[in-house]
VEXVOVEX-927487 format. One line per 2 residues: number of its first residue (from 1); for each residue x, y negated, z negated of N, C-alpha, C. Coordinates in steps of 0.02 Angstrom, whole numbers, plus 50000, padded with zeros to 5 digits. Layout:
<pts>
NUM = X Y Z X Y Z X Y Z; ...
</pts>
This chain:
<pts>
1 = 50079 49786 49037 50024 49754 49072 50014 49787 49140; 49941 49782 49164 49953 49820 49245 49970 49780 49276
3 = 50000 49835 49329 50051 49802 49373 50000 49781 49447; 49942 49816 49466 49895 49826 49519 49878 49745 49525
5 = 49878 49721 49595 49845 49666 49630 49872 49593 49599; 49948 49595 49602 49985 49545 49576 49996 49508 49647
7 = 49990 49442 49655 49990 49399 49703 50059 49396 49720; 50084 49375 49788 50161 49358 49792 50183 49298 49755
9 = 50248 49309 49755 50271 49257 49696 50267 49180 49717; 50249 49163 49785 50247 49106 49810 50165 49068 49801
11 = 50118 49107 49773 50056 49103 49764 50054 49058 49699; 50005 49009 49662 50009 48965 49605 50018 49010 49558
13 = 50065 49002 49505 50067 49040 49453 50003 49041 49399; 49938 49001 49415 49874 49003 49393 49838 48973 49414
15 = 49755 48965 49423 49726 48932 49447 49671 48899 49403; 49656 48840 49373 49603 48799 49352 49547 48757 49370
17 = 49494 48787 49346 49450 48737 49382 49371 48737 49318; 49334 48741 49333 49265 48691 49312 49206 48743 49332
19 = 49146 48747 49299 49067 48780 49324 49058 48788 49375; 49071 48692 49400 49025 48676 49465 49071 48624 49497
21 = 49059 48599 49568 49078 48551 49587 49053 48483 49611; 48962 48503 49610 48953 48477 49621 48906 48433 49567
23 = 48925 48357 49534 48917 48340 49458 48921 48257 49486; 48866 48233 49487 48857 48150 49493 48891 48117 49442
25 = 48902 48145 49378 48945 48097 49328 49015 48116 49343; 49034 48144 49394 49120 48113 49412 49139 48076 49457
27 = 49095 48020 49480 49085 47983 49517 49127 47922 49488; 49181 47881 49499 49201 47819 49486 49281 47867 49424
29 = 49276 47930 49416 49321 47982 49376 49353 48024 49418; 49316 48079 49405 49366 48137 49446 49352 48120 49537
31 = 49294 48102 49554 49291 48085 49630 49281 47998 49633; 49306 47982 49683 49274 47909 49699 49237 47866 49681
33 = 49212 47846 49657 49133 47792 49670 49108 47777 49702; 49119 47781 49766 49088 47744 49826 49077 47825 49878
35 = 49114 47885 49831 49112 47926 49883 49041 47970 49897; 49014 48006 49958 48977 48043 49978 48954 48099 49946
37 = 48914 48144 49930 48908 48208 49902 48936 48252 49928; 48928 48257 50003 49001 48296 50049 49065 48303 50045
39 = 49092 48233 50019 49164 48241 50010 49187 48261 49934; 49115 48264 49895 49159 48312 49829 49190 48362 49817
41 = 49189 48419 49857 49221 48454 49858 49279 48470 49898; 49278 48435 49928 49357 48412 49947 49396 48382 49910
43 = 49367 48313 49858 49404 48302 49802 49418 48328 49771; 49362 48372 49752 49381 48417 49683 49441 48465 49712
45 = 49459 48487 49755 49504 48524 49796 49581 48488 49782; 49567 48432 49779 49634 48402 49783 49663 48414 49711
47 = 49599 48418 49663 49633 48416 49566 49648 48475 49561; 49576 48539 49568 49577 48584 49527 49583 48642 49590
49 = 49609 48712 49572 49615 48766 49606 49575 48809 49624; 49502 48819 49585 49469 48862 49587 49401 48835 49562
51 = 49345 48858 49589 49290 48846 49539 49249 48894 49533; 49208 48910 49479 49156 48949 49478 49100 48940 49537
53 = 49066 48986 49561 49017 48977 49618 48956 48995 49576; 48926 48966 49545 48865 48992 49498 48796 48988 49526
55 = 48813 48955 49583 48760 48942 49616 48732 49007 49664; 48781 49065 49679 48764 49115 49711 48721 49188 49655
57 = 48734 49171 49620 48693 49191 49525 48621 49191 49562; 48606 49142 49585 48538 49116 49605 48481 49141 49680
59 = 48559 49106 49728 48530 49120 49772 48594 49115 49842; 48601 49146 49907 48641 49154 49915 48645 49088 49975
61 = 48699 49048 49999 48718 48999 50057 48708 49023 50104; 48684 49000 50162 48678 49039 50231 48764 49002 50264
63 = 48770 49063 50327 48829 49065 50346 48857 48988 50355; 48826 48955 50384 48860 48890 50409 48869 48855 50335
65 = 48849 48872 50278 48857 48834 50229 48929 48851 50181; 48921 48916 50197 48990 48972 50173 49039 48910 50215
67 = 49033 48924 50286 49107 48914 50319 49112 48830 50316; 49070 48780 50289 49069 48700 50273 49131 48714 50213
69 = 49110 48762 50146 49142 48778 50105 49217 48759 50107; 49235 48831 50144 49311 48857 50150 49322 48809 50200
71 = 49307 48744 50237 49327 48707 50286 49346 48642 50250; 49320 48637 50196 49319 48563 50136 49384 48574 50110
73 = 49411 48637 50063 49457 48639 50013 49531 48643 50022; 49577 48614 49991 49659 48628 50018 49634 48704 50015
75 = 49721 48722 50034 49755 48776 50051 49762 48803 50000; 49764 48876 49978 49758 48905 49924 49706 48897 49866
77 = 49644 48876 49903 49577 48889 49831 49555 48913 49842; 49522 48961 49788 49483 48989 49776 49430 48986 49758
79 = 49363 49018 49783 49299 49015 49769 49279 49072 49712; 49285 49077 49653 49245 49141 49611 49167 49148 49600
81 = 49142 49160 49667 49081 49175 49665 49049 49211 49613; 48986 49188 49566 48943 49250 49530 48896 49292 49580
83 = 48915 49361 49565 48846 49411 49595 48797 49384 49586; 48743 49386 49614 48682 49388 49629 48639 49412 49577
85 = 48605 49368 49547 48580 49408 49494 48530 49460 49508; 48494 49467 49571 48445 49515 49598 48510 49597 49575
87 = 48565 49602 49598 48597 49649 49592 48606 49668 49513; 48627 49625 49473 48651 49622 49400 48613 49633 49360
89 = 48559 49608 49367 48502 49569 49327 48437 49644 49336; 48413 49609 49421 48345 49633 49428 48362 49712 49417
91 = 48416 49730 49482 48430 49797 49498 48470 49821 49448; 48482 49807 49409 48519 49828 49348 48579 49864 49392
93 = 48623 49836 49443 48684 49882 49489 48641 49941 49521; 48593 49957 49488 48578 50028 49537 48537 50001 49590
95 = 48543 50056 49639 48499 50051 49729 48519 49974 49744; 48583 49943 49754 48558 49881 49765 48631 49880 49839
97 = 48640 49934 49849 48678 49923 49918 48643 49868 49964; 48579 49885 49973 48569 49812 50039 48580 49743 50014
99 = 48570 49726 49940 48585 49671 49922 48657 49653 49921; 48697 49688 49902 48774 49703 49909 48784 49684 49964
101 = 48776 49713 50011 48787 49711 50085 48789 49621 50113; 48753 49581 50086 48708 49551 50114 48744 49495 50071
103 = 48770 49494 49989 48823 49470 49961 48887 49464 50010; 48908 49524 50027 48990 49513 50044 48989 49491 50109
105 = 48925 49485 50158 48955 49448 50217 48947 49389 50194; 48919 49339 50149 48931 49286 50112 49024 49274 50117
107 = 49027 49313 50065 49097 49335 50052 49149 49317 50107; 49130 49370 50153 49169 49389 50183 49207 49313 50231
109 = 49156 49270 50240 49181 49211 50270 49223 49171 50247; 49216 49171 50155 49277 49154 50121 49339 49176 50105
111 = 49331 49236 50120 49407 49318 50110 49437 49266 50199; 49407 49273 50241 49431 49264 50304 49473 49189 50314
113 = 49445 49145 50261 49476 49087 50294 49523 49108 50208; 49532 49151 50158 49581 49132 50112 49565 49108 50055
115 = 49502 49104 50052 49493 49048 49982 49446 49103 49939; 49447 49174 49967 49402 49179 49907 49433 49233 49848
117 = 49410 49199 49780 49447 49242 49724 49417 49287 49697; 49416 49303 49636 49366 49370 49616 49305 49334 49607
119 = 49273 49402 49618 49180 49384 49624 49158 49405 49531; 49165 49367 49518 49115 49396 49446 49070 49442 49421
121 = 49062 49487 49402 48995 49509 49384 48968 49496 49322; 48934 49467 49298 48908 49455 49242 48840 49497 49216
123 = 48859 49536 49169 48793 49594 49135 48751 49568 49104; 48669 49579 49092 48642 49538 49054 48674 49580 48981
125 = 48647 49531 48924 48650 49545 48869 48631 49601 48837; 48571 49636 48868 48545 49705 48851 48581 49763 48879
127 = 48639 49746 48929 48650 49795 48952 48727 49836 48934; 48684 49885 48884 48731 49911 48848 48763 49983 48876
129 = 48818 50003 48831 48847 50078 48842 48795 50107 48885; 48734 50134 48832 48678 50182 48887 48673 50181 48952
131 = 48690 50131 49001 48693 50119 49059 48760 50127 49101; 48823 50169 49066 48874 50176 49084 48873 50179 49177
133 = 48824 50232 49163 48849 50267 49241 48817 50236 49284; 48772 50201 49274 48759 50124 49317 48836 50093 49349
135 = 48873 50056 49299 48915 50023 49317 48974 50061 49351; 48968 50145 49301 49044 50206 49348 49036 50199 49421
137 = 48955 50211 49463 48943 50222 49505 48959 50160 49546; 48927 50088 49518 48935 50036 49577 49004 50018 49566
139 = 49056 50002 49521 49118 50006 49519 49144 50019 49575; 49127 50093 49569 49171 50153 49609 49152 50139 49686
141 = 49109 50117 49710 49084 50103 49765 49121 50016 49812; 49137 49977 49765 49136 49907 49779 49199 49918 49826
143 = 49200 49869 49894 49255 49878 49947 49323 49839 49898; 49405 49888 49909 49436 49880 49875 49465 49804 49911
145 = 49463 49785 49976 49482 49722 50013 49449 49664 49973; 49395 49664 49919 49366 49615 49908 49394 49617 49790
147 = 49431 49555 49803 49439 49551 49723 49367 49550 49688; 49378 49580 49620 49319 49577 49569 49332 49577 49483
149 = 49292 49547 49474 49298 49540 49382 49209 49551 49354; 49212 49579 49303 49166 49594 49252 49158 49583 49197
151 = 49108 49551 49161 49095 49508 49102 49045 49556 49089; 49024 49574 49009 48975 49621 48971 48988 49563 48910
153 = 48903 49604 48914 48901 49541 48836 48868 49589 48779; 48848 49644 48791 48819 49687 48745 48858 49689 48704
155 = 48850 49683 48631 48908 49689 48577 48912 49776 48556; 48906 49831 48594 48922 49896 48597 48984 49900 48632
157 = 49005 49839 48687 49045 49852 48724 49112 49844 48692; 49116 49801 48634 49173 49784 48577 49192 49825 48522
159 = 49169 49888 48532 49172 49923 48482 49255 49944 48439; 49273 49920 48491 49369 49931 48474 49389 50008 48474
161 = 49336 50048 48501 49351 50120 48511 49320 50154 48558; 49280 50203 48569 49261 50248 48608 49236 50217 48696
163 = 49186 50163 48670 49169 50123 48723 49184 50077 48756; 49236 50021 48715 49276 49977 48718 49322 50025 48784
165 = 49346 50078 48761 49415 50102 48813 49386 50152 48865; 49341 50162 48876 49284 50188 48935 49316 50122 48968
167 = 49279 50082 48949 49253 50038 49003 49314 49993 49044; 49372 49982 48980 49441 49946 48998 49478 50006 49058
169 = 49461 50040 49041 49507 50124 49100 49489 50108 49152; 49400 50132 49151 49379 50102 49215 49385 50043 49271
171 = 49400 50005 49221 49405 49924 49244 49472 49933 49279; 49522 49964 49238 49586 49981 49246 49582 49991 49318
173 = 49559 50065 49309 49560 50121 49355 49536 50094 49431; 49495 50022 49421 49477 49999 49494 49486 49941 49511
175 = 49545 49926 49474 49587 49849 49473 49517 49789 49473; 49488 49811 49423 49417 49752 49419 49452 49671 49337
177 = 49437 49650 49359 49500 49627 49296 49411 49597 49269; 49421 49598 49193 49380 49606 49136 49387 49526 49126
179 = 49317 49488 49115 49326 49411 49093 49320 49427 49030; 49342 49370 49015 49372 49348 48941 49332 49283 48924
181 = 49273 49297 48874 49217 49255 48872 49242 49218 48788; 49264 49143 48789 49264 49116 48727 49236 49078 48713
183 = 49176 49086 48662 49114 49023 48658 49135 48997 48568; 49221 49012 48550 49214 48992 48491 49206 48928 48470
185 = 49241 48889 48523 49215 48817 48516 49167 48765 48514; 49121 48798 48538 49058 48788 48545 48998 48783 48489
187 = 49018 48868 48442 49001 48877 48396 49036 48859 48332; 49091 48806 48326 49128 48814 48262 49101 48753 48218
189 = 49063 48716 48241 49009 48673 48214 48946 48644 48240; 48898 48612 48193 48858 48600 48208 48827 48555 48282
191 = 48804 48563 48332 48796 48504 48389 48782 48447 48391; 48818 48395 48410 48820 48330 48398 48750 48306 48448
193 = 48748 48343 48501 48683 48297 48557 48628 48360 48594; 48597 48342 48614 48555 48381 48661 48590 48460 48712
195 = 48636 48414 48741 48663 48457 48795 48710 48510 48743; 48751 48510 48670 48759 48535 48659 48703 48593 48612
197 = 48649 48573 48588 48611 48601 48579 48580 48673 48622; 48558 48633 48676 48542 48683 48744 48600 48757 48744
199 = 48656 48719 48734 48685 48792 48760 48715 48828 48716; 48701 48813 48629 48701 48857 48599 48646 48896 48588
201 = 48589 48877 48629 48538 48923 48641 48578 48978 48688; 48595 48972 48729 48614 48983 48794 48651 49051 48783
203 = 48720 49018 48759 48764 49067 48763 48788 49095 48710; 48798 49158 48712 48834 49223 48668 48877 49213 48620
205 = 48895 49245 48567 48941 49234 48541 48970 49326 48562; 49009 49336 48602 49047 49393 48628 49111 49386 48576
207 = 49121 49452 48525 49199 49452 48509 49260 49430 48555; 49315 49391 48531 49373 49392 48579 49395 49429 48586
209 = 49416 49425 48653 49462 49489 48670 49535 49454 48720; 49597 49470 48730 49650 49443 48769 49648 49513 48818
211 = 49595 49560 48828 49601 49612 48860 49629 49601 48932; 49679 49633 48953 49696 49638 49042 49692 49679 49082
213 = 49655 49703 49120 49641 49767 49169 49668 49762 49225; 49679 49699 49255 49720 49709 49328 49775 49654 49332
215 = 49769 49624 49395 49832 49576 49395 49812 49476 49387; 49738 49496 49370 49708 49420 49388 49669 49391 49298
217 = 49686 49391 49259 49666 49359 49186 49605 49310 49201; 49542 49329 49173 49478 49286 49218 49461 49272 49151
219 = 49489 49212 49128 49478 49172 49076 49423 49096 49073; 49373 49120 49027 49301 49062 49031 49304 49031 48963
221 = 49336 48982 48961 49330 48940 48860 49288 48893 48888; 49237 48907 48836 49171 48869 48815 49183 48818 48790
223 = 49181 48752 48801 49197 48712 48746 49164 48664 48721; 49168 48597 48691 49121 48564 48673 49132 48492 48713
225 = 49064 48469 48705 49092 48391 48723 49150 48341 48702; 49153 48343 48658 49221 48306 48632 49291 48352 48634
227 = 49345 48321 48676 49398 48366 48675 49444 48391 48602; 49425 48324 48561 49462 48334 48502 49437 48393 48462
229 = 49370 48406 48483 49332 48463 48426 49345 48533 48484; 49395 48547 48528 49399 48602 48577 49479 48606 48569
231 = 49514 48558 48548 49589 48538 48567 49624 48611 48543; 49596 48637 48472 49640 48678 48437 49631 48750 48459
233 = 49576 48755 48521 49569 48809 48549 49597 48822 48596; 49617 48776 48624 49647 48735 48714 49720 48772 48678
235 = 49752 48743 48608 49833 48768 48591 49827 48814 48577; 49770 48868 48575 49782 48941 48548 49753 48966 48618
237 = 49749 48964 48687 49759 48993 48712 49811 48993 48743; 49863 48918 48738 49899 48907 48798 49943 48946 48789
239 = 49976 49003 48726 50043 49023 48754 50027 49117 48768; 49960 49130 48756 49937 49184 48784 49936 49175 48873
241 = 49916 49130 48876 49932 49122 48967 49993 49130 48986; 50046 49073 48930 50075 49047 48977 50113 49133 48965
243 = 50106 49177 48945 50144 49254 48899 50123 49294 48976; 50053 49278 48992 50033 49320 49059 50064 49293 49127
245 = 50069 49244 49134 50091 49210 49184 50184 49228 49185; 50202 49219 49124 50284 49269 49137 50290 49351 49146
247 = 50247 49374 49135 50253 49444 49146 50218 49458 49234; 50212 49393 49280 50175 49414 49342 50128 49393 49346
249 = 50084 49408 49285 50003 49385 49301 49969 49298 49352; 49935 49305 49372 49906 49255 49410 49841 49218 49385
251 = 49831 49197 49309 49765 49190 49283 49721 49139 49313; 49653 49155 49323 49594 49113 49324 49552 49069 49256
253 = 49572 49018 49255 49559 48983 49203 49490 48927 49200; 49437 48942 49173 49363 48876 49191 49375 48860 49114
255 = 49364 48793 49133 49334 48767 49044 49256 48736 49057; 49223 48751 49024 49151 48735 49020 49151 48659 48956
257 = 49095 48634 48974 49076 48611 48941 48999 48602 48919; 48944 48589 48874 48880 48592 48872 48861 48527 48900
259 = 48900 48482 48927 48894 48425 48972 48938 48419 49019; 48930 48449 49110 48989 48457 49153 49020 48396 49131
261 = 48999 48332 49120 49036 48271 49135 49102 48283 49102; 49119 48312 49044 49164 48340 49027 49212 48400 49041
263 = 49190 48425 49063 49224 48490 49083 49284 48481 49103; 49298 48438 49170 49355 48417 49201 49423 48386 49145
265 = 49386 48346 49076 49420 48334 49039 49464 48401 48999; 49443 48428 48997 49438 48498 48952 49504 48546 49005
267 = 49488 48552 49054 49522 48580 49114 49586 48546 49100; 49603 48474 49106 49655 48438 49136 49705 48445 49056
269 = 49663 48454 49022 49698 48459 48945 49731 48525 48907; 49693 48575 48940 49706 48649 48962 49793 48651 48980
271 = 49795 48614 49064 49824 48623 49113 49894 48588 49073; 49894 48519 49043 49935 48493 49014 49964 48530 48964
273 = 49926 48547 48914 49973 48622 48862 49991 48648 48882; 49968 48710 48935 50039 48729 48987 50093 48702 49006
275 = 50085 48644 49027 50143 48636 49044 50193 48607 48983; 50162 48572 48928 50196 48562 48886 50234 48635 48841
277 = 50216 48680 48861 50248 48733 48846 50291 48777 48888; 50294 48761 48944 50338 48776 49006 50316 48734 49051
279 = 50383 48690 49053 50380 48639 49127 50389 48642 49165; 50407 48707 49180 50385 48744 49260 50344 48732 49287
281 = 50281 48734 49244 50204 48738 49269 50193 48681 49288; 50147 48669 49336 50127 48589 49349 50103 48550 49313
283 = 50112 48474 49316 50064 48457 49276 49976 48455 49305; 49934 48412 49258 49873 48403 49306 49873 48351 49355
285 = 49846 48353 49422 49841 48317 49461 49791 48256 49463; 49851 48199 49488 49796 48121 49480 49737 48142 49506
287 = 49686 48119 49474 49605 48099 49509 49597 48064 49544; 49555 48067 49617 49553 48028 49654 49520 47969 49642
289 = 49486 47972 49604 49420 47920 49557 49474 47863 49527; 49524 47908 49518 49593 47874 49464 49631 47818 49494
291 = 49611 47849 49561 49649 47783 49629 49617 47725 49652; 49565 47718 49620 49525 47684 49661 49499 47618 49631
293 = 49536 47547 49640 49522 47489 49617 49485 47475 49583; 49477 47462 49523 49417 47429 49489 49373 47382 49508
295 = 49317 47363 49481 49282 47300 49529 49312 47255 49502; 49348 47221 49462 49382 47169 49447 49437 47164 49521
297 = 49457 47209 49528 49515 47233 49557 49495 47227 49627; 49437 47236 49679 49400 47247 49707 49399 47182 49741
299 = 49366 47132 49690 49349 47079 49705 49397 47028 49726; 49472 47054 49741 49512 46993 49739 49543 47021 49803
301 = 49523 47058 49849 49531 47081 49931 49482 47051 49976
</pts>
């Protein structure tokens, strides 16, 4: 396994977290009931380690919103921002230094206070091999002070030969660690509701891969609304982690769901197979939502 950009050993031996943080149905659950939209992410800070930033995909936070961020979350989280889709998307990576630029002082306010983890890049779907030297060039360019991971969804990129190991070298070669996209759960039956409907529009079916390019495993399982119809995916990844996590590795772990309200479920059930397979690992952490009196309960203060 590579050995490049392995965290010190006092750092979480993995980090878990969710899409988004910010989700009105974890209200009276994973956050409070009575609590603020401000203080969610401070709650969510207290459960989970990391979250996807999907919101920078879009459009980017101005500074004072960055440093509200990294001022909300414990000690040791991480933010995994998505690139910008103007860079990914519009600019297809090429000419897009000023946008870059303009990304990492974003960034840069989260590298400074500690919380920020790899930045994602996510390729559109069309963007295949033919565009190699697109990605050789901005690769090769990206500041090495700032972690990064890369997701391709072109099914040229799976070829299990010529192009497949281009692109893993490279990845290699610039400690970019390669996400690991699993939408099998998603797809292994028919959709029970709406929200699961939507996002098998949505999302890919990308071959699996357990591929590792650097020292950070940027693992995304897709899953479904019901945990029981995700459960048997949750036990076939847990001892590939828990396999990376003894050899050094430091993995980034999201569980999705096609309804956030779930996601957190999905995460905490994740987190528990780990540890039921080495109790080293932590377990998942109480919910603050979890603390908080019932109105039966309520009513007698």
């Amino acid at each position: 396994m590579p050995q490049e950009q392995r965290e010190p050993m006092s750092s979480p031996p993995f980090r878990i977290g969710c899409p988004v943080w910010a989700c009105a149905g974890w209200l009276g659950t994973l956050y409070r009931q009575s609590s603020r939209r401000e203080s969610w992410l401070q709650q969510y800070s207290q459960v989970f380690g990391t979250v996807e930033g999907n919101s920078t995909f879009y459009g980017l936070p101005d500074d004072a919103t960055a440093r509200r961020w990294a001022a909300s979350v414990q000690p040791g989280f991480e933010f995994c921002l998505k690139l910008p889709r103007t860079i990914s998307h519009d600019l297809r990576l090429s000419s897009s230094g000023p946008q870059l630029r303009q990304f990492l002082k974003v960034a840069e306010i989260l590298r400074t206070k500690q919380v920020l983890g790899p930045t994602f890049i996510q390729l559109p779907p069309d963007f295949s091999p033919a565009e190699k030297s697109s990605i050789e060039t901005f690769v090769s360019r990206l500041p090495e002070e700032f972690p990064w991971a890369m997701e391709v969804r072109h099914h040229d990129w799976f070829d299990s030969a010529a192009e497949e190991k281009w692109l893993t070298d490279l990845l290699t070669a610039h400690c970019v660690d390669f996400v690991l996209f699993d939408s099998r759960p998603l797809f292994s039956r028919p959709p029970n509701d709406d929200s699961e409907r939507r996002a098998v529009g949505r999302k890919p079916q990308t071959p699996l891969r357990t591929t590792v390019t650097a020292g950070r495993p940027f693992l995304r399982l897709i899953c479904r609304n019901r945990l029981e119809e995700s459960e048997a995916w949750i036990r076939e990844w847990a001892p590939v982690i828990c396999d990376w996590i003894s050899h050094g590795l430091r993995p980034l772990l999201f569980t999705h769901a096609p309804d956030d309200l779930f996601a957190p479920t999905m995460a905490a059930s994740l987190q528990q197979e780990l540890h039921n397979r080495n109790n080293a690992l932590p377990v998942p952490a109480e919910w603050p939502g979890s603390r908080e009196p019932t109105r039966s309960q309520r009513s007698l203060f």
